[in-house]
ZAMARGU-4260 file (C-alpha; in steps of 0.2 Angstrom, whole numbers, plus 5000, padded with zeros to 4 digits):
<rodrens>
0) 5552/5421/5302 | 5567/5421/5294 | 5563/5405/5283 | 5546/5410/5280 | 5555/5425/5269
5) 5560/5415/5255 | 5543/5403/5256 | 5530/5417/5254 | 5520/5409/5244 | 5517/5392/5253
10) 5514/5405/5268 | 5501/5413/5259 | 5507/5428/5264 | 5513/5444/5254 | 5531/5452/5260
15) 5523/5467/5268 | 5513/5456/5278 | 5528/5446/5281 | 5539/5464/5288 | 5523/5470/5300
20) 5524/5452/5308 | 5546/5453/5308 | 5542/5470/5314 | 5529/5465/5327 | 5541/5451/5333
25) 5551/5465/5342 | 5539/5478/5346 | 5535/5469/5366 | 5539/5473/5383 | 5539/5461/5398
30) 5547/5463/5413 | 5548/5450/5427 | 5538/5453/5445 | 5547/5454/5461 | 5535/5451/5478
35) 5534/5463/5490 | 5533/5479/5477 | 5516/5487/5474 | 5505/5474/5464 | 5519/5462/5461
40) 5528/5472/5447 | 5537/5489/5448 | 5541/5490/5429 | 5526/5487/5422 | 5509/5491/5436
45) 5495/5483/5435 | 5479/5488/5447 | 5467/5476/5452 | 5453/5487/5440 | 5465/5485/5426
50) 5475/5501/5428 | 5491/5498/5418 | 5507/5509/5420 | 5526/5509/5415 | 5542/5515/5424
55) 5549/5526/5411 | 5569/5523/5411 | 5578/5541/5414 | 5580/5545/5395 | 5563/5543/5393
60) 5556/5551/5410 | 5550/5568/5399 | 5537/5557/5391 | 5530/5553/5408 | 5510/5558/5411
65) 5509/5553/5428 | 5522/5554/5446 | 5536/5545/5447 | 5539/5545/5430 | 5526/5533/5424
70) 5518/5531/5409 | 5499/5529/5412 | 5490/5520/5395 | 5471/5524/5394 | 5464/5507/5388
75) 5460/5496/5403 | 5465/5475/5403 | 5457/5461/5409 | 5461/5445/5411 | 5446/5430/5406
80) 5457/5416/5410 | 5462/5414/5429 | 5458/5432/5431 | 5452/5429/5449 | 5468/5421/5454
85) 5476/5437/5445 | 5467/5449/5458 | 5473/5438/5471 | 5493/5438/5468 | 5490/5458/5464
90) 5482/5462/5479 | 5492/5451/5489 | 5508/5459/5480 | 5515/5444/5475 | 5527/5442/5461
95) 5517/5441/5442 | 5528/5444/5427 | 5522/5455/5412 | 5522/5451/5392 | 5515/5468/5382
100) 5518/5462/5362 | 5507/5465/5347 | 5496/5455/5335 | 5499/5462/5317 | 5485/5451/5310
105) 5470/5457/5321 | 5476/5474/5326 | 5478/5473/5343 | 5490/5474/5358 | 5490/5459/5373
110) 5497/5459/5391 | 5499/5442/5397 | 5503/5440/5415 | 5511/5424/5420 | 5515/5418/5438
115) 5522/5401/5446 | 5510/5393/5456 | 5517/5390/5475 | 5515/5371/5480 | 5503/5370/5496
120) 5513/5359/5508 | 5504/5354/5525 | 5518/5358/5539 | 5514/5350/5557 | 5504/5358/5571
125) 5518/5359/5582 | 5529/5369/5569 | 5513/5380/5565 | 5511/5383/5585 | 5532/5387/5588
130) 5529/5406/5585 | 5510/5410/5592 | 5497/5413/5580 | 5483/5424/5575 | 5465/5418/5581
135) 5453/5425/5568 | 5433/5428/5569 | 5424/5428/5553 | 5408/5438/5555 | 5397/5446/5539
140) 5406/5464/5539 | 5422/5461/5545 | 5435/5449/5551 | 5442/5451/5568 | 5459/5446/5572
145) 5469/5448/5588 | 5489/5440/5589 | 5493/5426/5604 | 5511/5422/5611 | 5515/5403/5610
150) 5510/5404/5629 | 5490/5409/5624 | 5493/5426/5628 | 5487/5442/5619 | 5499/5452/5612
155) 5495/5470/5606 | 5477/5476/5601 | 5464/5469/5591 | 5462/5470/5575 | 5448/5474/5562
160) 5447/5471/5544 | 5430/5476/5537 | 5422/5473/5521 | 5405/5478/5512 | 5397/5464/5502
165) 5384/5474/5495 | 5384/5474/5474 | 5389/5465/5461 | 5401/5449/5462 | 5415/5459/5457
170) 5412/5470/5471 | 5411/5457/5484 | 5425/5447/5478 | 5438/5464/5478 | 5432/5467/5499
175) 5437/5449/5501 | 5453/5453/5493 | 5457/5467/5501 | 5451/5460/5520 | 5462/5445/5518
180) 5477/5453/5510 | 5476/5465/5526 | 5474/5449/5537 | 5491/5443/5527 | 5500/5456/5529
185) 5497/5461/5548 | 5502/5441/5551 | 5517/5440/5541 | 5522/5460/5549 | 5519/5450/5565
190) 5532/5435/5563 | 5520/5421/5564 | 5518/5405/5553 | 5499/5401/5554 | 5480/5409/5557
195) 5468/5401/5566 | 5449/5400/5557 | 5434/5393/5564 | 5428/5379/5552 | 5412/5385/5551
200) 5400/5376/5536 | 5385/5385/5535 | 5377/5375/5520 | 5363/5363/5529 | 5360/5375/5543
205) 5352/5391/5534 | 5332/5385/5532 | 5318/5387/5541 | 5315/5372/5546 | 5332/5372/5556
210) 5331/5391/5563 | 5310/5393/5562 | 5307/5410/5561 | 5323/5419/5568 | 5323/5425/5550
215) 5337/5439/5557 | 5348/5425/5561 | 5345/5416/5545 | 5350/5432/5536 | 5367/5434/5547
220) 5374/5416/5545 | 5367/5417/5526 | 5378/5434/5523 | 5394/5426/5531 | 5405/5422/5515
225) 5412/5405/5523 | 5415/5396/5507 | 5422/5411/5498 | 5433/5415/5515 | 5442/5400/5517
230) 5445/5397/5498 | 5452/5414/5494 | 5463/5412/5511 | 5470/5395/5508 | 5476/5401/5490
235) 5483/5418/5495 | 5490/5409/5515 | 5500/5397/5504 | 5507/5412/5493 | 5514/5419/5506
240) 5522/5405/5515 | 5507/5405/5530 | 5498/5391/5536 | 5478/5389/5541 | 5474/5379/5554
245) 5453/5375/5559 | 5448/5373/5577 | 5430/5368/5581 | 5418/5381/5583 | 5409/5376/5598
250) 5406/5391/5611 | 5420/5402/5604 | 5411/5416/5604 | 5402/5414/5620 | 5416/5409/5631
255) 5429/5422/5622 | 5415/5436/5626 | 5414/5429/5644 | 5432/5423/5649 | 5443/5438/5639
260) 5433/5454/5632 | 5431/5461/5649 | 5450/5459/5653 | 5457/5465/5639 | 5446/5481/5642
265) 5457/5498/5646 | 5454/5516/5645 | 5461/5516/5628 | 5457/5500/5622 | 5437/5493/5620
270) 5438/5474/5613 | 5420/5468/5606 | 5415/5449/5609 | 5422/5448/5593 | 5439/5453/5598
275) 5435/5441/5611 | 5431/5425/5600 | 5446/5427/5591 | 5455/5427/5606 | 5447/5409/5609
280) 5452/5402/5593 | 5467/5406/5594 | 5470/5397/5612 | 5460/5383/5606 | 5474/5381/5590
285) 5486/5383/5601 | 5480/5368/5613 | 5477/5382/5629 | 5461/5380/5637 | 5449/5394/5634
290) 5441/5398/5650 | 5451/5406/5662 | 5455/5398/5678 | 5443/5397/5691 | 5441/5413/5707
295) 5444/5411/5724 | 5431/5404/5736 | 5417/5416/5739 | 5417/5417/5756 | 5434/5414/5764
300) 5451/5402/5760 | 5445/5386/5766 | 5442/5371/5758 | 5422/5373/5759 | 5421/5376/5740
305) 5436/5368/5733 | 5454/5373/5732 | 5460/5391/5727 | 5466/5395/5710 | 5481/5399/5715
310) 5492/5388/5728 | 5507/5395/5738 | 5522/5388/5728 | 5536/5379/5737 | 5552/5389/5743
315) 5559/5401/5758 | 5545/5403/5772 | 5540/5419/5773 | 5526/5426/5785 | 5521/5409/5786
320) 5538/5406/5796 | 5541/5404/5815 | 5542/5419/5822 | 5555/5426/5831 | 5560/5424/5850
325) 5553/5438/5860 | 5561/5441/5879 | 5548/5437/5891 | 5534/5425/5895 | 5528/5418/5880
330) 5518/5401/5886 | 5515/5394/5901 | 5526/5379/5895 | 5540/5389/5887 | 5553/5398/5896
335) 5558/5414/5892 | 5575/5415/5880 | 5571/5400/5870 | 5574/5407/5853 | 5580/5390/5847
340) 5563/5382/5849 | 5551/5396/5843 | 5546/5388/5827 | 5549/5370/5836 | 5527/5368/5843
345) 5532/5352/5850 | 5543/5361/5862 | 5530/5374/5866 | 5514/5362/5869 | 5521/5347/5876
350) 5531/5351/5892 | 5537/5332/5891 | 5546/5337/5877 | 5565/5332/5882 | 5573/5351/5877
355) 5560/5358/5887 | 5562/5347/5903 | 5579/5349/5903 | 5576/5368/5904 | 5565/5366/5916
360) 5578/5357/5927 | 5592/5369/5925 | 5581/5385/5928 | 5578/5397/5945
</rodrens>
């Protein structure tokens, strides 16, 4: 700018065009995000619906037309380029970094937003299964999501994040945002280092001629946002330093509905068969069976139908044990006062037994 002052002419400029652009060199504001605050910046705010606000410092904190002191413009932003990724970081409140200038020669003021795209790095199972996990059920309203130990169990209550895909796209895509930056959060609040997702691909299986006329059915598998769901979690999972791990589908629900909805049911706590599939997805990451073990036999502790699911452990004998010597006739082979060979049944049945002969020898 400086050199261009003495070369107006090859510019093609005049010198008051020359001071609004030296002038408008100066006139910005940026400030740098930091994660974790509300929307990624707390200097200058931006909402998802383009919303923008600036922290007024104290001198300036009379100017202020909203709480807290901030400045709320009127004119609302939006971004053409990479916009969608934009909504993600915001809503997510990852860190984007702010640029407010001016540009003399068309009028106008410009935000740019910039951010530094995290590298997606691919961590082994084991690592992503050293903490637990959360097993997740996409369904067409909401996502249920219920957090497992690293033994398989179920820790807490469920979860529910609920979204309305009715409307436009920009409607639908701000639900997504907001289910899965909930998901986020209540993981990352939670300690964990992965999600569970079915890998569910609905793409060939929608048509009639694969589902007839169960045109109900058809509607529910076409209104589940599987494509959208696992490309908008991937990107904002790896933001936030979380992995996403797929396990196979196959009777997830069914078996999570009949093996763990009815036991996690209390007084205070009524888990739906979607509670219940979450809790099979996550066991099935996690390498646990899904089924529960087996009951007892039916009709009594024998063998007849297999072997209990529970076996006695080994250790100290307890009711099992000999029993104590009582005074007085026991058997008919056994002398009374033969606390020594209660527990010993070859003294007690065989009378040839040498203890017991010599016993019998020696006795009135």
């Amino acid at each position: 700018m400086a050199n261009t002052r003495h070369h107006l002419d090859q510019a093609g400029i005049t010198e008051a065009q020359w001071q609004q652009r030296w002038q408008a060199a100066r006139w910005f504001l940026s400030a740098d995000g930091e994660t974790g605050k509300r929307y990624g910046n707390e200097t200058v705010r931006v909402t998802p619906d383009g919303q923008v606000s600036i922290k007024l410092p104290v001198p300036l904190a009379h100017l202020a037309n909203t709480a807290h002191g901030r400045y709320t413009l009127t004119s609302r932003v939006g971004f053409a380029h990479r916009g969608q990724a934009w909504r993600d970081r915001v809503e997510a409140d990852l860190a984007v970094a702010y640029r407010i200038h001016h540009d003399p020669d068309r009028g106008r003021w410009y935000l740019t937003a910039s951010w530094q795209q995290p590298t997606v790095q691919v961590i082994p199972l084991e690592a992503a299964q050293a903490a637990g996990m959360v097993g997740v059920d996409m369904n067409d309203d909401h996502l249920a999501a219920w957090l497992l130990d690293v033994h398989g169990n179920p820790v807490g209550d469920p979860r529910r994040f609920g979204y309305d895909l009715s409307g436009d796209a920009a409607h639908r895509d701000a639900q997504l945002r907001h289910a899965i930056t909930g998901l986020l959060h209540y993981a990352k609040r939670a300690g964990v280092t992965a999600i569970a997702v079915e890998n569910l691909d609905f793409t060939e299986q929608k048509t009639r001629e694969k589902h007839g006329r169960r045109k109900r059915f058809r509607q529910l598998i076409s209104g589940i946002p599987t494509g959208r769901l696992k490309a908008r979690l991937l990107s904002m999972a790896a933001a936030l330093g979380l992995a996403v791990v797929p396990v196979d589908p196959a009777y997830t629900s069914k078996w999570g509905a009949q093996h763990w909805q009815k036991p996690m049911t209390s007084p205070h706590r009524k888990p739906t068969r979607h509670d219940g599939a979450a809790i099979a997805i996550a066991r099935r990451a996690l390498g646990h069976r899904i089924r529960r073990r087996t009951p007892p036999p039916r009709d009594d502790q024998s063998d007849r139908r297999g072997h209990r699911s529970a076996q006695a452990s080994p250790g100290p004998l307890g009711r099992e044990g000999p029993r104590p010597g009582v005074p007085g006739p026991r058997t008919r082979c056994a002398p009374p006062h033969t606390a020594a060979k209660a527990g010993d049944q070859r003294a007690q049945h065989r009378p040839e037994h040498a203890t017991a002969h010599e016993q019998h020898m020696h006795s009135p």
